[in-house]
ZARO-536753 format. One record per residue: residue number from 0; residue in three letters; chain; x, y, z of N, C-alpha, C in turn. Coordinates in nm, 4 decimals. Atoms other than C-alpha are relative to their C-alpha. Layout:
// ZARO-536753
n,res,chain,n_px,n_py,n_pz,ca_px,ca_py,ca_pz,c_px,c_py,c_pz
NUM,ALA,A,X,Y,Z,X,Y,Z,X,Y,Z
...
// end
This chain:
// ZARO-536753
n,res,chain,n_px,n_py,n_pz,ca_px,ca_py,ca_pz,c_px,c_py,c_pz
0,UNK,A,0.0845,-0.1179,0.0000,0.0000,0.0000,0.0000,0.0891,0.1243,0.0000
1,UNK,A,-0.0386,-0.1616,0.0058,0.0880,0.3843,-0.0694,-0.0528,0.1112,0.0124
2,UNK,A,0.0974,-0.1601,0.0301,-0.0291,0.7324,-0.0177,0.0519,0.0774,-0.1202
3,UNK,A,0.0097,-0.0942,0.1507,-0.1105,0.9679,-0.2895,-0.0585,0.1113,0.0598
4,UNK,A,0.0420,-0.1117,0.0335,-0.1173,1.3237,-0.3257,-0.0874,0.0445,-0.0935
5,UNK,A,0.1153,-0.0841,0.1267,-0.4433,1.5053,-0.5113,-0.0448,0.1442,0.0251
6,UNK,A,0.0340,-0.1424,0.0452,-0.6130,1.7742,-0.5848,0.0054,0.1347,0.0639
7,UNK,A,-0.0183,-0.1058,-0.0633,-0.5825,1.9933,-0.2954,0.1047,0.1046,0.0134
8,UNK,A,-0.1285,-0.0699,-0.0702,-0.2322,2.0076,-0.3003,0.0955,0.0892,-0.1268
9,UNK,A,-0.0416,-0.0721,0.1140,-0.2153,2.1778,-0.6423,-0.0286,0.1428,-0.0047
10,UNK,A,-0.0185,-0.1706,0.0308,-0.1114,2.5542,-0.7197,0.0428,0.0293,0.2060
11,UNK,A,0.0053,-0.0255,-0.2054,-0.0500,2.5113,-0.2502,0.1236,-0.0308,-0.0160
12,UNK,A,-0.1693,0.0798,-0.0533,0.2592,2.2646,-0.2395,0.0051,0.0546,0.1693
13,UNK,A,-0.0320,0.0051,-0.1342,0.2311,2.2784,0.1236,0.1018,-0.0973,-0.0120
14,UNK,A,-0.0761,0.1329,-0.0146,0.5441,2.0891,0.2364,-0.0286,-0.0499,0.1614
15,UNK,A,0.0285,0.0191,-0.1051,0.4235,2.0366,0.6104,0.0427,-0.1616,0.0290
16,UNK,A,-0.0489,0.1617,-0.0253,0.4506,1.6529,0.5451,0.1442,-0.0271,-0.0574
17,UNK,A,-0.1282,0.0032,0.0198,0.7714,1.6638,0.3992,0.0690,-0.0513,0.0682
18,UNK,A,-0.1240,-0.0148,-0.0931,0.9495,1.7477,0.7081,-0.0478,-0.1801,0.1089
19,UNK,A,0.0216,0.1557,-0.0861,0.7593,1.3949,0.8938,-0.0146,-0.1164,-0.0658
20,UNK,A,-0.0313,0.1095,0.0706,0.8414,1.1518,0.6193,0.1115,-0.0591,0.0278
21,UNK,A,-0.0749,0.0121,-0.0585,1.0539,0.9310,0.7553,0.0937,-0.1029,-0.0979
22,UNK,A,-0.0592,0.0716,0.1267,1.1990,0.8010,0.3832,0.0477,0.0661,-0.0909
23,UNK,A,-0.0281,-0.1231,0.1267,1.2150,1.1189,0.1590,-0.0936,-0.0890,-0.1068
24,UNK,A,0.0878,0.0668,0.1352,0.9074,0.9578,-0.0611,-0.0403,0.1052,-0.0806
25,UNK,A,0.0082,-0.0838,0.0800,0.8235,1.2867,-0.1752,0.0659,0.0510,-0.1109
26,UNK,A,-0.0596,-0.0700,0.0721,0.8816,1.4444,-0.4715,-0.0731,0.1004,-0.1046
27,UNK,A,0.1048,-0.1315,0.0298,0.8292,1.8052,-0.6133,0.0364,0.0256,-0.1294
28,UNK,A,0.0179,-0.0577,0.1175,0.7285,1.9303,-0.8927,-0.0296,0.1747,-0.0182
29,UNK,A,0.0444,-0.1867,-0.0157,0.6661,2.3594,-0.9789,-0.1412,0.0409,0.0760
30,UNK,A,0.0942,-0.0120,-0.1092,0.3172,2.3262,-0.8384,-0.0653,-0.1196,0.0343
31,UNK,A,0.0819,0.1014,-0.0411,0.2531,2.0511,-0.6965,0.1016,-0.1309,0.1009
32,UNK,A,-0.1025,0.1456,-0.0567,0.4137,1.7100,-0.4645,-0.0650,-0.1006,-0.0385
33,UNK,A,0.0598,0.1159,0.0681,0.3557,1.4002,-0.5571,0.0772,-0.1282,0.0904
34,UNK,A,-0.0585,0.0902,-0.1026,0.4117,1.0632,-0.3283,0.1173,-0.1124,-0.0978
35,UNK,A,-0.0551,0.1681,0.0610,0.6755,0.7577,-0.5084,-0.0297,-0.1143,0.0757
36,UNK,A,0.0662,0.1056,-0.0600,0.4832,0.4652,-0.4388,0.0945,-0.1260,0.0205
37,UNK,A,-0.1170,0.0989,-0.0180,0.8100,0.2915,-0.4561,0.0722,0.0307,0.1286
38,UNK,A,-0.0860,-0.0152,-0.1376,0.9573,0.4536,-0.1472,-0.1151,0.0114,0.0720
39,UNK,A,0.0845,-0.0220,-0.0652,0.6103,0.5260,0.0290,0.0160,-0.1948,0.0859
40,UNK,A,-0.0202,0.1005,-0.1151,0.6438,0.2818,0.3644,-0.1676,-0.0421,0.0664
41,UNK,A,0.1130,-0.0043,-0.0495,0.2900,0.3403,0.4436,-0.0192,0.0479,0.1297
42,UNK,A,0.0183,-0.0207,-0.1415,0.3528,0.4892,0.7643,-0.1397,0.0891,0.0500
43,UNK,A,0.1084,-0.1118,0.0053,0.0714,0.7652,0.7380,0.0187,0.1410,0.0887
44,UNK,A,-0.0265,-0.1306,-0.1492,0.2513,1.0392,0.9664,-0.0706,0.1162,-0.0965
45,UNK,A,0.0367,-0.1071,0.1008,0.1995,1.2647,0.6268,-0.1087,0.0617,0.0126
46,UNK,A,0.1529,-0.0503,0.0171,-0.1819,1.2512,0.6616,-0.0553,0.1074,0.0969
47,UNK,A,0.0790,-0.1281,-0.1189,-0.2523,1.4952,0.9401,0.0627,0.0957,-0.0425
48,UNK,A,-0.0873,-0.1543,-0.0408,0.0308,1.7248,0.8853,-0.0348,0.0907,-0.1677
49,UNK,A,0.0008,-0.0935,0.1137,-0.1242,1.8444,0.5361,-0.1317,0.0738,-0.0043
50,UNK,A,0.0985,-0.0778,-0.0215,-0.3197,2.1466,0.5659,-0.1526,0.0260,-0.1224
51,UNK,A,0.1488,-0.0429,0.0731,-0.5761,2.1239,0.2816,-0.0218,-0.1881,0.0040
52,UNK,A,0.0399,0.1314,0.0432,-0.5979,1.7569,0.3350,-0.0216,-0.0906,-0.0994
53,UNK,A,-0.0969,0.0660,0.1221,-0.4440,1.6293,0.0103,0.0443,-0.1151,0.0249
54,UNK,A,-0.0861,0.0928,-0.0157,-0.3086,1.3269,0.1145,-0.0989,-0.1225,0.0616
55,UNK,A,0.0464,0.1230,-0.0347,-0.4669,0.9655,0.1566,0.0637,-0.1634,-0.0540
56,UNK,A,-0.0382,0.0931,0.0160,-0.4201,0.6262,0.1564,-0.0357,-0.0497,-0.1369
57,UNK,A,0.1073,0.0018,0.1832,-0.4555,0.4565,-0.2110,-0.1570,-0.0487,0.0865
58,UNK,A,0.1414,0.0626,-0.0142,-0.7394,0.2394,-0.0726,-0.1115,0.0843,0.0474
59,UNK,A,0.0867,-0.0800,-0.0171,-0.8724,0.5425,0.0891,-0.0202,0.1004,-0.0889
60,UNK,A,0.0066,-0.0916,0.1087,-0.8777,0.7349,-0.2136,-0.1070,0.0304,-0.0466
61,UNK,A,0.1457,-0.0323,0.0744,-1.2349,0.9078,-0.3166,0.0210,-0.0481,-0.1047
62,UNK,A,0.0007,0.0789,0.0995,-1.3139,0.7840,-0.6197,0.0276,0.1330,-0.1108
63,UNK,A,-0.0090,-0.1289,0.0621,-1.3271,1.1473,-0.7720,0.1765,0.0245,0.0027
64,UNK,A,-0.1446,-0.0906,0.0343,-0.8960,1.1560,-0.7049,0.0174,-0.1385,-0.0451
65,UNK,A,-0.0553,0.0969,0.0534,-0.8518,0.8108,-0.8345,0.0932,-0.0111,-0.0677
66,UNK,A,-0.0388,-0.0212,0.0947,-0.6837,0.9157,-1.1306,0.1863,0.0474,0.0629
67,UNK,A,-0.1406,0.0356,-0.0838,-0.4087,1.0540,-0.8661,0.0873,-0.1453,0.0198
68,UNK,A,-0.1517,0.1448,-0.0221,-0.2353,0.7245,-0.8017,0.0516,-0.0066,-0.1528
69,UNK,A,-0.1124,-0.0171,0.0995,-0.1400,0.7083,-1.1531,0.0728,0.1329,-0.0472
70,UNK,A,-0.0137,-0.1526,-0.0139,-0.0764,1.0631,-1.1699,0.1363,0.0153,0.0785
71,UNK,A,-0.1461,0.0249,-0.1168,0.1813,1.0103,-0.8540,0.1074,-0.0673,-0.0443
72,UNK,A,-0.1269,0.1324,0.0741,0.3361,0.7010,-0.9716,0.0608,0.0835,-0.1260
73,UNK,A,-0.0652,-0.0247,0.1208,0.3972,0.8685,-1.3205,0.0724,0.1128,0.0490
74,UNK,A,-0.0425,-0.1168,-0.0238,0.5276,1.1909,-1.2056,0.1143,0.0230,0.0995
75,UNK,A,-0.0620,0.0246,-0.0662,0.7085,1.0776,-0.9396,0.1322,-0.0534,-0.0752
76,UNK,A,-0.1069,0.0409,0.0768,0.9794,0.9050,-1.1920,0.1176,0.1457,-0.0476
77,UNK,A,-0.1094,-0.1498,0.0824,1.0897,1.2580,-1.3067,0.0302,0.0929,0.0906
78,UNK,A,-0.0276,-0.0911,-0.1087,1.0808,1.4852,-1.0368,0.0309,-0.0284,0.1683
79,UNK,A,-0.0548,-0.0453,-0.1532,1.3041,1.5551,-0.7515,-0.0398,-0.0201,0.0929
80,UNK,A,0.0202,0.0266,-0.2001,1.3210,1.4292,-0.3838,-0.0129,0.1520,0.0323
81,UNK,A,0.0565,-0.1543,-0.0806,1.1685,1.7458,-0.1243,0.0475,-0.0995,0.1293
82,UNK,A,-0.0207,0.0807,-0.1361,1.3184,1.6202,0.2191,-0.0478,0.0764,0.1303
83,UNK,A,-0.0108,-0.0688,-0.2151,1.2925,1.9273,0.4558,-0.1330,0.1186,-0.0950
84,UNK,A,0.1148,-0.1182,-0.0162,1.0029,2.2133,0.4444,0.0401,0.1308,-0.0457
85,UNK,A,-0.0676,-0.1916,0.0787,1.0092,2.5210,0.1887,-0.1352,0.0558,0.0495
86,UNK,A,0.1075,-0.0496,-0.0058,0.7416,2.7729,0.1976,-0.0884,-0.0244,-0.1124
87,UNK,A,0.0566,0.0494,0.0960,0.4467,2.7086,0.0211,-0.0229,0.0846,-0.1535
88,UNK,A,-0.0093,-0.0372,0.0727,0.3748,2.8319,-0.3301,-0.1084,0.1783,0.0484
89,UNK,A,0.0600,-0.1583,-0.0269,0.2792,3.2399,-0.3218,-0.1564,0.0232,-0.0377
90,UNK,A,0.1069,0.0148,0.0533,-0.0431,3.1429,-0.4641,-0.0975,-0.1005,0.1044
91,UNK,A,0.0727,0.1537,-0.1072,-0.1343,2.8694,-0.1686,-0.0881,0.1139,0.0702
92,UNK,A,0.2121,-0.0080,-0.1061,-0.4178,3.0920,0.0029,-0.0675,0.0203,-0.0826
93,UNK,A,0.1225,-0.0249,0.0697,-0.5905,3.1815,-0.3040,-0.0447,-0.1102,-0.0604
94,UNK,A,0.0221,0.0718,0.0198,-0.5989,2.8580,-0.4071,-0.0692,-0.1218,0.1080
95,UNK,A,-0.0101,0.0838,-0.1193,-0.6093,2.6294,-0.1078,-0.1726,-0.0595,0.0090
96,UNK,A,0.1466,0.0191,0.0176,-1.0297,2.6023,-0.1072,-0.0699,-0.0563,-0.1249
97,UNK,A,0.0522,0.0287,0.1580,-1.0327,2.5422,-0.4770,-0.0379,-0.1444,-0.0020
98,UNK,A,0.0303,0.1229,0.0245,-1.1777,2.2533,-0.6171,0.0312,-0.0262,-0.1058
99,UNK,A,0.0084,0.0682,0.1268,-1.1583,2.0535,-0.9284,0.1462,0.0680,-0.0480
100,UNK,A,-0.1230,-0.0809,0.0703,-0.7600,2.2071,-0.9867,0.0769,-0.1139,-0.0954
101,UNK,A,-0.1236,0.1105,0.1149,-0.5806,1.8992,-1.1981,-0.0199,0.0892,-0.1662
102,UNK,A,-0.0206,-0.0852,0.1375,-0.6631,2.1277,-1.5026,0.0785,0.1097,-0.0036
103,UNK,A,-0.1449,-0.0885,-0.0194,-0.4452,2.3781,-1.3608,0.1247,-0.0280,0.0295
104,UNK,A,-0.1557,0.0045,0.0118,-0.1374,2.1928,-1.3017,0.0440,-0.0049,-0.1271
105,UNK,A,-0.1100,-0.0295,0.0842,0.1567,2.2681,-1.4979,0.0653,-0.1241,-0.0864
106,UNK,A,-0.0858,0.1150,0.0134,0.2841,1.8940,-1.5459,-0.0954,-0.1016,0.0270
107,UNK,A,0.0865,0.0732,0.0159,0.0222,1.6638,-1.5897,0.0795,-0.0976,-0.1056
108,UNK,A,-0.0595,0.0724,0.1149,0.2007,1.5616,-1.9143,0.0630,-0.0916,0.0127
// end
């Protein structure tokens, strides 16, 4: 089992869970983190510490972010380990409430 990052945590990049991953599974992209389901341990420390609540287990995955786990897995191959806590993107409060954002990330491709 793995956690996956969705929709909340796009145009935000909160790194809050970052800093309590106790593997470096993360990895960032310009707006957005994304989990590697290859290093994800399953520990779940991540899940509380992310402020728009972005982050679940796959199995607990709404069915509406589904599309996240492959989304993670793929994205995760190309972009960069995040180990320690930046600030979030300059755009994370006007976004942060949004809904339906996967049409606004940058790197979907």
């Amino acid at each position: 089992m793995t956690h996956v990052v969705t929709d909340p945590c796009i145009k935000c990049k909160y790194t809050d869970c970052v800093d309590v991953c106790p593997v470096d599974c993360f990895k960032e992209g310009p707006d957005f983190l994304v989990i590697d389901p290859d290093e994800c341990i399953d520990c779940a420390v991540c899940i509380p510490e992310c402020p728009v609540n972005a982050i679940y287990a796959d199995t607990d995955t709404p069915d509406h972010f589904q599309s996240f786990l492959e989304i993670n897995a793929r994205l995760a191959q190309g972009w960069p380990t995040i180990s320690k806590r930046i600030a979030p993107l300059s755009s994370a409060e006007q976004w942060k409430d949004k809904t339906g954002k996967l049409a606004s990330l940058d790197s979907v491709n």
